[in-house]
C-alpha positions in Angstrom: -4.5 -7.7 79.2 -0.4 -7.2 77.9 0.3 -4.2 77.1 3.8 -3.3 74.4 5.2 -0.2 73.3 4.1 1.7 70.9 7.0 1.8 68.6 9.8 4.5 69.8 6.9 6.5 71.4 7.3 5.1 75.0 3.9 4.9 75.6 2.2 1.7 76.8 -0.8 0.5 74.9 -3.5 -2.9 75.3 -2.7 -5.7 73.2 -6.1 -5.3 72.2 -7.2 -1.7 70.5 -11.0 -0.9 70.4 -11.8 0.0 66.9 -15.0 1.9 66.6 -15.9 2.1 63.2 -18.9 0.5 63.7 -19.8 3.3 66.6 -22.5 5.1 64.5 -24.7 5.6 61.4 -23.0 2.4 59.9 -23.3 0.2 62.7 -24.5 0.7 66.1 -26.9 4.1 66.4 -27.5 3.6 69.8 -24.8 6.4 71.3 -25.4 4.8 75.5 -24.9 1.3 74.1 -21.8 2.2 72.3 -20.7 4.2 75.1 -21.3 1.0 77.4 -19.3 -0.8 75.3 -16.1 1.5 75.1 -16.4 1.5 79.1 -16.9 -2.4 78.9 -13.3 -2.4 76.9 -11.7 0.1 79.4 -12.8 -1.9 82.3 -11.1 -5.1 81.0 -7.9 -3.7 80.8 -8.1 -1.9 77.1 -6.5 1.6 77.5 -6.4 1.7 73.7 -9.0 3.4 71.7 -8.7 4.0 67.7 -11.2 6.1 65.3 -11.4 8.4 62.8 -13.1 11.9 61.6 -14.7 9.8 58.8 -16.4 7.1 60.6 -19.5 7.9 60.2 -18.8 11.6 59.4 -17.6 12.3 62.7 -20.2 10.7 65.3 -17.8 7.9 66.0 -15.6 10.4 67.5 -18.9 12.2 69.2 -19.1 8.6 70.6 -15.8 8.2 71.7 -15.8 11.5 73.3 -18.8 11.3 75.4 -17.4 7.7 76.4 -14.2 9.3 77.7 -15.5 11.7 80.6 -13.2 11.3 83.8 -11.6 8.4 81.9 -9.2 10.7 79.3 -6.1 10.2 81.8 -6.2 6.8 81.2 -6.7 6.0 77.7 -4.4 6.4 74.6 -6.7 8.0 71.9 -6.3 7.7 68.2 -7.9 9.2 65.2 -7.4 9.2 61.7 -7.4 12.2 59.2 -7.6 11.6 54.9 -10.9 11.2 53.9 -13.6 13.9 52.4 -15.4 15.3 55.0 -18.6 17.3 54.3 -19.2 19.2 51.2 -16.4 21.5 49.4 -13.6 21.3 48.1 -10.0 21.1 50.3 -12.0 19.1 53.5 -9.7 16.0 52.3 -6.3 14.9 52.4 -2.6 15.2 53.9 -2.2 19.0 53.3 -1.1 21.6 55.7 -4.3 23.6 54.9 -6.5 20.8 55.6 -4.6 18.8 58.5 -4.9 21.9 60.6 -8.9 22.3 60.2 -9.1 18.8 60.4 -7.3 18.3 63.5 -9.4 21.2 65.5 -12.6 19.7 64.2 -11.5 16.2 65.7 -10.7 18.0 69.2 -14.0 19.2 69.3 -15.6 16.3 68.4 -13.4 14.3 71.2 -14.0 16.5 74.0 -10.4 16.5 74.1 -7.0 19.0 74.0 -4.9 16.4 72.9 -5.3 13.3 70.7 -2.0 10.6 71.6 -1.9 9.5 68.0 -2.7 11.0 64.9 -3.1 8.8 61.7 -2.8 9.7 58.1 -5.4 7.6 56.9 -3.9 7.2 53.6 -1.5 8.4 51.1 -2.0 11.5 49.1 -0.2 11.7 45.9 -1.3 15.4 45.1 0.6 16.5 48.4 4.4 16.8 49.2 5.1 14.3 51.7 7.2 16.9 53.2 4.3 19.2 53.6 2.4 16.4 55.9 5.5 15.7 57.8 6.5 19.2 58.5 2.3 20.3 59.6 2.2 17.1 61.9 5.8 17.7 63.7 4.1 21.5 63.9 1.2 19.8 65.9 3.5 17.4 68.1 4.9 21.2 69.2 1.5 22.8 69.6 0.6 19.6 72.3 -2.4 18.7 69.9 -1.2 15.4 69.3 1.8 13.5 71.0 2.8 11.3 68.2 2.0 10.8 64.5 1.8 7.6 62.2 0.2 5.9 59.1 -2.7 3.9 57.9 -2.5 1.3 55.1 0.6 3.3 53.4 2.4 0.5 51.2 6.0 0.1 51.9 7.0 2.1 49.6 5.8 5.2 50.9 6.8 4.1 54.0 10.5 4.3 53.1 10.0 7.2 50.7 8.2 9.1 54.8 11.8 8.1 56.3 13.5 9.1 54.0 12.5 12.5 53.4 12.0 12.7 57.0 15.7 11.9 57.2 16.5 14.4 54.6 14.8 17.3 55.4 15.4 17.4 59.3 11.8 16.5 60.0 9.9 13.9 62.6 8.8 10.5 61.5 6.0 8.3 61.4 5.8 6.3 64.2 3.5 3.7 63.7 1.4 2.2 60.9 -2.1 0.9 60.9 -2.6 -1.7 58.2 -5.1 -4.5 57.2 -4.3 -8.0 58.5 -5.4 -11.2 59.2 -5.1 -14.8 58.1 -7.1 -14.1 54.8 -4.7 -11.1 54.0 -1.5 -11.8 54.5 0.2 -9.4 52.2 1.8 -7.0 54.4 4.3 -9.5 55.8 6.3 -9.6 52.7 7.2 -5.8 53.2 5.0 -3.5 54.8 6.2 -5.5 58.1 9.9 -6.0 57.6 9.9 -2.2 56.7 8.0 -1.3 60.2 10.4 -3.5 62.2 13.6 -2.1 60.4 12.3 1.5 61.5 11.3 0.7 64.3 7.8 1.7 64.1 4.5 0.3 66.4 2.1 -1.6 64.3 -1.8 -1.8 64.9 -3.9 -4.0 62.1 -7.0 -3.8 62.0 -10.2 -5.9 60.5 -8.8 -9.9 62.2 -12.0 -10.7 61.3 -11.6 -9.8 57.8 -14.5 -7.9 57.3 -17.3 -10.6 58.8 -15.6 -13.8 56.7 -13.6 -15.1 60.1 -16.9 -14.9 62.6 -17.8 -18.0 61.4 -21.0 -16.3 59.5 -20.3 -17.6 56.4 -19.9 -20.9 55.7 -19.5 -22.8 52.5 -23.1 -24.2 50.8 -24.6 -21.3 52.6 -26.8 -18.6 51.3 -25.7 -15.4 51.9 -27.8 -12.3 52.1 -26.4 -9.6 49.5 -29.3 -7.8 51.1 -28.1 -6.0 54.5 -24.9 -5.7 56.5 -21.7 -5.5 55.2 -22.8 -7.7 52.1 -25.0 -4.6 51.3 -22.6 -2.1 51.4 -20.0 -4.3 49.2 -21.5 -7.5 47.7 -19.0 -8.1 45.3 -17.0 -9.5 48.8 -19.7 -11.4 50.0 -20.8 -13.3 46.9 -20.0 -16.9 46.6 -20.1 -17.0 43.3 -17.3 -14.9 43.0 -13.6 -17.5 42.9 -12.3 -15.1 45.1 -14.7 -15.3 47.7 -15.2 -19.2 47.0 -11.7 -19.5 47.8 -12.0 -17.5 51.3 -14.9 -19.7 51.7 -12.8 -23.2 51.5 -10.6 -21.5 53.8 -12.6 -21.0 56.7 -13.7 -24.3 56.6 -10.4 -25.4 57.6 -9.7 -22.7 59.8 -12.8 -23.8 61.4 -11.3 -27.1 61.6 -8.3 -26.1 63.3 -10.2 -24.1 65.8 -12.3 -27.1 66.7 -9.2 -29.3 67.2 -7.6 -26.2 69.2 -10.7 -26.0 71.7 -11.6 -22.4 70.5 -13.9 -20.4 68.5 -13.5 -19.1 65.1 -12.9 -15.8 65.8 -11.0 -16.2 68.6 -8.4 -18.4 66.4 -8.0 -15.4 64.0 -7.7 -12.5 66.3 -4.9 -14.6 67.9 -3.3 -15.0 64.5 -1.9 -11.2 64.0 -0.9 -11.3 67.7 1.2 -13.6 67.6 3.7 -11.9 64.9 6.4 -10.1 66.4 5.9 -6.5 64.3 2.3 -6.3 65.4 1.6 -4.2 68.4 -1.8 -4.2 69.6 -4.7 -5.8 66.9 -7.6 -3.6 66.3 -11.0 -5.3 67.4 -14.1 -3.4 66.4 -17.5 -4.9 68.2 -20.8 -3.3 67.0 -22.2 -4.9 69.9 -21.2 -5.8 74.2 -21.6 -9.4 73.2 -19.4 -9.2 70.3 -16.9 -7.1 72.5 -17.6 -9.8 75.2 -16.7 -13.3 73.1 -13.8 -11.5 71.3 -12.5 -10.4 75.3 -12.6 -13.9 76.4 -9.9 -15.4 73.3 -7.3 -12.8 75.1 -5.5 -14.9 76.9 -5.4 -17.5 73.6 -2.0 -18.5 72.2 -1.5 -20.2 69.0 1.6 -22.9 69.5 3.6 -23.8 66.7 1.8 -26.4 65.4 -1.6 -24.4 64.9 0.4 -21.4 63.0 2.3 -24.1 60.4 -1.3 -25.5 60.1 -2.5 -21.8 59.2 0.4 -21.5 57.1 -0.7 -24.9 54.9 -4.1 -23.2 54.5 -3.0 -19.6 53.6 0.3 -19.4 52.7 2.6 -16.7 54.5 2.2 -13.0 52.3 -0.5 -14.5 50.6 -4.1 -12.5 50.3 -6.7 -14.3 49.4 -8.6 -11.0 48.5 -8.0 -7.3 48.4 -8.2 -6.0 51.7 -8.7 -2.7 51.1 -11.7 -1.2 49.3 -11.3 2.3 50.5 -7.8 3.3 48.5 -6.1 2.1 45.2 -2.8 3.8 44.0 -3.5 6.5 41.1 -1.2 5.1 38.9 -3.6 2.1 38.3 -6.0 3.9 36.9 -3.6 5.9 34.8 -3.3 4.6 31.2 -1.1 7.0 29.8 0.9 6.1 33.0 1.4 2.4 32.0 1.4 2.6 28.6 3.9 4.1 26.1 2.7 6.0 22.7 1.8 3.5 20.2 4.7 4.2 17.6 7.3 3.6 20.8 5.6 0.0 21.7 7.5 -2.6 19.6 10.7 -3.8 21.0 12.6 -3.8 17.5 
């Protein structure tokens, strides 16, 4: 396993980050299989281990902390803070009032008096950037957390973080975690420039893009709508939908290439992200040792310049061939008033 920098942090992290979303009610219940699986990663040479409070409402984190008896030393932990958590009202969020609860609760739930890096899941428009910035540098000087960073901000907001950060005296996001693989390429066009230009360490998750680059669905297949991740969000799992036909036609000649390559599916697109020169470490997130297991032995994969021109025929570079994200859309989408003027100021003349 290579190991980079995480952005200006000087800390050393595994090419490969174990994501453990599916460590939990959503994916895999069984708490001493997950565990076997973390120390599986570990033991290969993965010192990098990503989650969050929300994954299923906290047990991924139980996981994770159980898994990391005797092993803390070694391993640079990361968790994630945004989303509702429980019932009531302020449990969500970047504000002060809520990053400080949330933070302690995350501790616990570690087993842990430190956490190396502490993600804002995603951006909050009904909170002063300022105000996150200014509780998270407070936490960096408590030793709660060592360093601080994004999830899935657009680059926008990136800039408008540095900025203000600039402005106002105040520490900076260091890294940013953000979708990517060869069926969303979107980020490349700025949310990458922008982390290179700062500086900042980049971990993507979902390579796989979410199940359609394991080489499960195939085109002329029928696909169960009924369990798995096509339960939880048919409408990206439906053939019948262009966009998803068009992902479809896509992995048939990724498939292709993999074939001519002498390498699996999913090892081809896990190599993909690593291979760009902003990208730190690539978030892989097994539900099961054997997934870990066939995803661990593509590590040593790289992609010459004739497989990433080929990748670049199929999917064109900044291109996304669907939405990547689900979780998140910006407000002002779904604010009329916001995008449309009054009626009797609508004609040009």
């Amino acid at each position: 396993m290579r190991y980079r920098i995480l952005g200006g942090t000087g800390i050393e992290v595994s090419t490969y980050c174990l994501g453990t979303m599916m460590f939990g009610a959503v994916g895999n219940t069984d708490h001493d299989e997950c565990v076997r699986i973390i120390h599986t990663a570990l033991d290969q040479g993965v010192n990098f281990v990503d989650t969050a409070d929300m994954y299923s409402a906290g047990e991924s984190e139980e996981i994770v902390g159980k898994a990391l008896r005797g092993r803390r030393e070694d391993v640079v932990l990361a968790t994630k803070v945004h989303f509702q958590m429980g019932k009531g009202r302020n449990r969500s969020g970047n504000s002060r009032r809520w990053i400080v609860q949330a933070v302690e609760e995350s501790l616990k739930r570690l087993q842990t008096d430190w956490i190396d890096l502490y993600q804002v899941h995603r951006p909050d428009h009904s909170t002063d950037i300022e105000e996150t910035l200014a509780v998270l540098g407070d936490l960096v000087r408590e030793g709660k957390i060592r360093a601080f960073g994004c999830s899935t901000f657009p680059a926008e907001e990136i800039v408008e973080a540095h900025y203000v950060a600039e402005g106002r005296g105040l520490p900076r996001f260091r890294t940013e975690q953000p979708p990517y693989s060869i069926l969303a390429r979107g980020i490349e066009s700025s949310v990458l420039p922008v982390c290179r230009r700062y500086g900042m360490g980049v971990l993507t998750w979902s390579p796989l893009a979410s199940g359609f680059l394991t080489g499960r669905y195939r085109q002329g297949r029928p696909v169960d709508l009924s369990s798995g991740r096509a339960k939880l969000t048919p409408a990206r799992f439906d053939p019948a939908i262009p966009e998803n036909a068009a992902k479809l036609a896509a992995v048939e000649q990724l498939t292709e290439l993999a074939a001519t390559i002498g390498c699996t599916l999913p090892e081809l697109a896990v190599a993909f992200p690593v291979a760009h020169p902003a990208v730190t470490s690539v978030i892989i997130g097994p539900r099961t040792r054997e997934q870990l297991e066939h995803l661990l032995k593509g590590a040593s994969l790289v992609l010459d310049d004739t497989a990433l021109d080929r990748i670049d025929e199929i999917v064109p570079p900044g291109v996304n061939l669907y939405h990547p994200d689900g979780a998140w859309r910006p407000p002002v989408l779904d604010d009329a008033p916001g995008r449309r003027r009054s009626s009797a100021d609508r004609a040009a003349a």
